[in-house]
C-alpha positions in Angstrom: -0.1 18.9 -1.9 1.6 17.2 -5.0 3.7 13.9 -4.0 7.4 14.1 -5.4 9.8 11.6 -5.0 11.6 12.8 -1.8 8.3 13.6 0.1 5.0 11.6 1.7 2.7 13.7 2.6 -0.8 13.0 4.9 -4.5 14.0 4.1 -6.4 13.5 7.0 -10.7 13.6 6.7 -12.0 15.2 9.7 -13.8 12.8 11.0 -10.6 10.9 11.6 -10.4 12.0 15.3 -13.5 9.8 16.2 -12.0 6.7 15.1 -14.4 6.4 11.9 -13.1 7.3 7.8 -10.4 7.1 5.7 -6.9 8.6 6.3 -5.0 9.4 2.8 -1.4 9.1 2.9 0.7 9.6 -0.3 4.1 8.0 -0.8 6.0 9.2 -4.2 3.6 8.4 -6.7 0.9 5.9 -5.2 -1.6 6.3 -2.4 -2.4 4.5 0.9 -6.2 5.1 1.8 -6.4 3.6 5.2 -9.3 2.7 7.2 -10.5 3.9 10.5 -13.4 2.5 11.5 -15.6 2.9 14.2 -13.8 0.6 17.0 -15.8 -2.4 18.9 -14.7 -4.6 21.8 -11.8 -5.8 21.4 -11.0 -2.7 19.2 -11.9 -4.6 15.8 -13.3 -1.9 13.2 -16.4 -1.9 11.6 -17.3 -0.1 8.8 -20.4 2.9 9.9 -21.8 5.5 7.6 -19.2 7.7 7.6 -16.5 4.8 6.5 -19.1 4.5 3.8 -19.3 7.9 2.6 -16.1 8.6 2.6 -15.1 5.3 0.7 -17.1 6.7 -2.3 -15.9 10.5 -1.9 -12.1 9.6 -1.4 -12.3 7.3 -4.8 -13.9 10.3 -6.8 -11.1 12.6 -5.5 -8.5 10.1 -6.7 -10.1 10.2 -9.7 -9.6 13.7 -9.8 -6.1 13.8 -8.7 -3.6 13.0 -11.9 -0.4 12.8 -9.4 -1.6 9.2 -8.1 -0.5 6.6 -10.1 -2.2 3.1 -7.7 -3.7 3.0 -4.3 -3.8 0.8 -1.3 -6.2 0.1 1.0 -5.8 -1.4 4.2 -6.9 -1.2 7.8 -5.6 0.7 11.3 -5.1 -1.2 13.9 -5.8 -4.5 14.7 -7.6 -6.2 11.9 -8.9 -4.6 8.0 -12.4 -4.9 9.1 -15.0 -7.0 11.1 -18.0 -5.5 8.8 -20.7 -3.5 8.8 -21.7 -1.4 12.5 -25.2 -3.1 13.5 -25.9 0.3 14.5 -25.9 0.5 10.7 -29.0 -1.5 10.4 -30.6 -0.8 13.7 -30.7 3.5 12.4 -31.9 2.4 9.1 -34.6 0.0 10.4 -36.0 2.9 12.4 -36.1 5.5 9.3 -38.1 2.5 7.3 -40.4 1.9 9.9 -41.6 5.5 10.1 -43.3 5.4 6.9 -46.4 4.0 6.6 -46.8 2.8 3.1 -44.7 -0.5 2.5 -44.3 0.7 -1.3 -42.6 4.0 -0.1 -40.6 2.0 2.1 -39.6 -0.1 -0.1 -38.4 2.2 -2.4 -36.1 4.0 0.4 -34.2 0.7 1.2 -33.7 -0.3 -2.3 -32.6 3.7 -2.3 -29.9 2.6 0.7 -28.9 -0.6 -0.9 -27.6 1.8 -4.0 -26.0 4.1 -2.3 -24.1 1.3 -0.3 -23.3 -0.1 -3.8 -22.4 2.9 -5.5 -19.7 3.5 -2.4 -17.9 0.1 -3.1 -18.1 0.4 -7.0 -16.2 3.5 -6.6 -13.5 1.1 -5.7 -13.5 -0.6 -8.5 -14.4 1.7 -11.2 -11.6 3.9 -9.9 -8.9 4.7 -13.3 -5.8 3.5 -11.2 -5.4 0.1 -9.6 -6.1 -0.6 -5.9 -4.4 -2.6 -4.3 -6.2 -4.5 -0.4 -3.7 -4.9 2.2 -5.2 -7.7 4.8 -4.4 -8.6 8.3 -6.5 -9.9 11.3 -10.2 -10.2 10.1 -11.8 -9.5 6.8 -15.8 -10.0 7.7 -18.5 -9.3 5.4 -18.3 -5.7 4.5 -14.5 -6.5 4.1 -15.3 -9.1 1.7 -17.3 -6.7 -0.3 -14.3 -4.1 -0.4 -11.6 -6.1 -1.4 -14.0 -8.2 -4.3 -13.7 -4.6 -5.6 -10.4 -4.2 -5.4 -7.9 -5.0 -8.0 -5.6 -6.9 -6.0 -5.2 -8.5 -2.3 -3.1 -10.2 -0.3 -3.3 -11.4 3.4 -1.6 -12.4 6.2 -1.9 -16.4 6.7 -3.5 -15.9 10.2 -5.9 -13.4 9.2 -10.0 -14.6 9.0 -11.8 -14.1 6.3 -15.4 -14.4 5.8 -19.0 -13.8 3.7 -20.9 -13.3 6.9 -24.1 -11.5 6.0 -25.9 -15.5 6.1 -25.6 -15.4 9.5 -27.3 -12.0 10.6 -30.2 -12.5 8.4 -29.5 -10.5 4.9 -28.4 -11.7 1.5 -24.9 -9.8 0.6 -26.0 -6.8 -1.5 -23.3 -4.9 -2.2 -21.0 -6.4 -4.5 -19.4 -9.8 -3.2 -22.0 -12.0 -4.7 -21.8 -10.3 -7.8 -17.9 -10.1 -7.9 -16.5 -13.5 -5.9 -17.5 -16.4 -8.7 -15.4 -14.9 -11.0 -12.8 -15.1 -8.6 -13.1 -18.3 -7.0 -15.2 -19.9 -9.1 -19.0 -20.7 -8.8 -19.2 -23.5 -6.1 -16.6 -22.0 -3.5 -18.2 -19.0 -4.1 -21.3 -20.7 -2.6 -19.9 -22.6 0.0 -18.9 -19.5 1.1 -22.4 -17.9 1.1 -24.1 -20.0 2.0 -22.4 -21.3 5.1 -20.7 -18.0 6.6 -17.5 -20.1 7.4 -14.6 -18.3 8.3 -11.4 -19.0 5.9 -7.4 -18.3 7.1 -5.4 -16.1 4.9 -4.0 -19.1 3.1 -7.3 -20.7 2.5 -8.0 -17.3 0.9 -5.2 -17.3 -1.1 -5.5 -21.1 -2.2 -8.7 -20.3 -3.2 -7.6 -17.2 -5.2 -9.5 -14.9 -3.2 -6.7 -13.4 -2.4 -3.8 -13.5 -4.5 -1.0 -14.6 -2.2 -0.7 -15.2 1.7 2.1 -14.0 3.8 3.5 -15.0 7.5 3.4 -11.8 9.0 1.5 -8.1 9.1 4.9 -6.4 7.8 5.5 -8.6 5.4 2.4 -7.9 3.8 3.0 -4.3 3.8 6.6 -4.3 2.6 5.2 -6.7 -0.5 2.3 -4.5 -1.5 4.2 -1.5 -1.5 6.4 -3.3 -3.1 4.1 -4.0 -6.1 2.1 -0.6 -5.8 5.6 1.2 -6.1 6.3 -1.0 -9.5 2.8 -0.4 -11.1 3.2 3.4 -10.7 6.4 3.5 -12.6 4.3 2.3 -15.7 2.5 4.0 -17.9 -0.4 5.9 -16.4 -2.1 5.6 -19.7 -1.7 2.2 -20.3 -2.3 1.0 -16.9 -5.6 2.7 -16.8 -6.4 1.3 -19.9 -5.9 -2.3 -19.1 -7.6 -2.4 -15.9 -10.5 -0.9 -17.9 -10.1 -3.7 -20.4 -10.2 -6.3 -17.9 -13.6 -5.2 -16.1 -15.1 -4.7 -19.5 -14.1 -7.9 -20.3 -15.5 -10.1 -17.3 -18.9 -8.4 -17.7 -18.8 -9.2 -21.8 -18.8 -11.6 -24.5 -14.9 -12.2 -25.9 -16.2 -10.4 -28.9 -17.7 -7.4 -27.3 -14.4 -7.6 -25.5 -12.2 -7.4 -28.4 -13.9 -4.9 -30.2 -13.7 -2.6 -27.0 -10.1 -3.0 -26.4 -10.0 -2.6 -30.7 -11.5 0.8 -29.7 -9.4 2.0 -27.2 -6.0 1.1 -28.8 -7.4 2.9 -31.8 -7.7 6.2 -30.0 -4.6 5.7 -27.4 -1.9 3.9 -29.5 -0.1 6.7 -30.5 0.9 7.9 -27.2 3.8 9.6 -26.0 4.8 6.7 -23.8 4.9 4.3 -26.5 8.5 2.4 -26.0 10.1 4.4 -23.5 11.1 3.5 -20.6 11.5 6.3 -17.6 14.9 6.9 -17.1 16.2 6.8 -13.6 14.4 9.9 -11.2 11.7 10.6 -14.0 8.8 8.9 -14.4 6.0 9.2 -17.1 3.4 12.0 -17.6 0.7 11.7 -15.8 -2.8 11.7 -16.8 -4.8 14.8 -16.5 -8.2 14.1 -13.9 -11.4 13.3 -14.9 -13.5 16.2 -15.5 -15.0 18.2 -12.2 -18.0 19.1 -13.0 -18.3 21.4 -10.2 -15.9 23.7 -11.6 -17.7 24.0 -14.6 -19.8 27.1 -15.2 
């Protein structure tokens, strides 16, 4: 169903009754994505295949979706997530082993480190923002998701952490490659390197998190806050600048200015240009990206 002003509607993926995927709950004109992962003594979610699979899926189906303006992501229950399920590794480590040729072997794990990769890119690569909503822990996996979001805040008792040091793996699916630019290059070390765990504020000092708040609620209440606001803008625009700003982190300042030179070119003259919704209306919004399963 469309989201209106006056109604929030719930998606629910099926696999939502065992405790593991992504819930979708609309509210006016953003989107809450939240996580149920597969529960673990004390009931602190980890993230399993499914979780995985459904992270990329869901993103692609916003893409597709022109009613959702932002998106936020945030965990059920007690904490956003304590990581990957070792399970994870332990069914994967079996599947390798069966082959007999290292170089084939090979090949399939680099395969599984891609398609782990590609799920969490999907965050960020998604047209709208997204927005991470963080309470209780935020281990490994969890650091990798919100890296890829646009935005995150935490409470200031949550525990935060780049964790894969400790089990054995170098992170391979997006923190190392996202966190310098967000914290800079030797905290982003420190953090590797030692697998500490970090409080909410310690986050936020840091900049890993853009602000830190006392309480669970309050957390809430501010990101929907801020998700409400950036869905009242321009669709067009707002897509546009978040593009602009990934471009730009991966590029020189001049390959930077000549894409956004690019885009302006072709979306300047827009119907939203100096308007202002007026009260109960809201702008236009964008039509999906292509399905290319509905084409012949």
């Amino acid at each position: 169903p469309k989201c209106s002003q006056a109604v929030t509607c719930t998606l629910s993926m099926s696999c939502c009754t065992t405790n593991a995927g992504i819930r979708r709950r609309r509210h006016e004109c953003h989107m809450q994505l939240i996580l149920f992962c597969s529960p673990s003594p004390p009931f602190i979610q980890q993230v399993n295949i499914t979780m995985w699979r459904e992270v990329k899926q869901v993103f692609e189906e916003v893409n597709l979706d022109e009613s959702v303006r932002t998106v936020v992501l945030r965990g059920a229950g007690k904490s956003f997530t304590s990581g990957m399920d070792l399970s994870v590794f332990e069914t994967l480590g079996k599947e390798l082993m069966s082959n007999q040729c290292g170089g084939r072997r090979a090949l399939l794990a680099r395969s599984y480190i891609r398609f782990f990769q590609d799920c969490l890119t999907a965050i960020e690569s998604c047209r709208v923002p997204v927005v991470a909503s963080i309470h209780g822990h935020c281990i490994g996996a969890g650091i990798d998701m919100i890296c890829a979001c646009d935005l995150a805040y935490t409470t200031d008792d949550a525990v935060l952490s780049v964790k894969e040091i400790d089990i054995g793996i170098v992170a391979d699916v997006g923190t190392l490659q996202r966190i310098e630019t967000l914290v800079g290059g030797r905290i982003a070390k420190e953090l590797a390197y030692t697998g500490k765990n970090i409080s909410g504020q310690e986050a936020a000092a840091m900049k890993l998190c853009n602000a830190s708040l006392p309480t669970k609620e309050e957390v809430e209440a501010t990101v929907q806050d801020l998700a409400a606001g950036m869905a009242s803008k321009s669709p067009l625009v707002l897509s546009g600048t978040k593009e602009t700003i990934n471009y730009a982190r991966d590029h020189t300042v001049a390959e930077s200015l000549e894409q956004v030179a690019l885009l302006n070119a072709s979306l300047l003259m827009n119907s939203d240009l100096g308007k202002r919704p007026k009260p109960g209306k809201t702008f236009a919004p964008l039509p999906g990206f292509l399905d290319a399963s509905k084409l012949d």
